[in-house]
N, C-alpha and C positions, 0 to 999 in steps of 0.2 A: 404314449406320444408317437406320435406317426411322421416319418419327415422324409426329403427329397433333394435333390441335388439339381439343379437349372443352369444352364450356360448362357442360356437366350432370353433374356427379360423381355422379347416378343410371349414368352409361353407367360407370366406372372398373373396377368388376369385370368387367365384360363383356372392356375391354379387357386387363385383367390377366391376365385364363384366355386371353388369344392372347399371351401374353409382354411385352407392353408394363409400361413401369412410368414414373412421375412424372417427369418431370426439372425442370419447371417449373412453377411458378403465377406469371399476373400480372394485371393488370388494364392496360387502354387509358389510361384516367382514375380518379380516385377515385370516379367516379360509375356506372361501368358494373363486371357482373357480370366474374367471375372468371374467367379461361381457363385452362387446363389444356395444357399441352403432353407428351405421352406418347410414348414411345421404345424401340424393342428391334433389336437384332439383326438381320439377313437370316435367315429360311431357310437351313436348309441341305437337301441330299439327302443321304438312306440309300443305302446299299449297292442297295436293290431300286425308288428311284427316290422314295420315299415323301417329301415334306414330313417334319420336323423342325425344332421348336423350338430357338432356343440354349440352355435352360435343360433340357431336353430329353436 
């Protein structure tokens, strides 16, 4: 499993079109911004060596 930390849900798409997807939101305190924890799969390799998504 592969995952990532976001502050900025401007960045989510970005991470979405590389396979990631939501697994969490939380916050530190009630007072600080909201974090993002995003999660996908390993890589895999094709037949010719090539990267490959899991969804892929």
């Amino acid at each position: 499993m592969v995952y990532l930390e976001s502050s900025n849900p401007q960045n989510h798409n970005f991470y979405r079109r590389h396979g990631f997807e939501i697994a969490e939101e939380y916050r530190h305190s009630a007072e600080m911004p909201a974090v993002w924890r995003l999660q996908r799969n390993p890589l895999t390799k094709s037949k010719n060596g090539a990267d490959l998504y899991p969804h892929a």
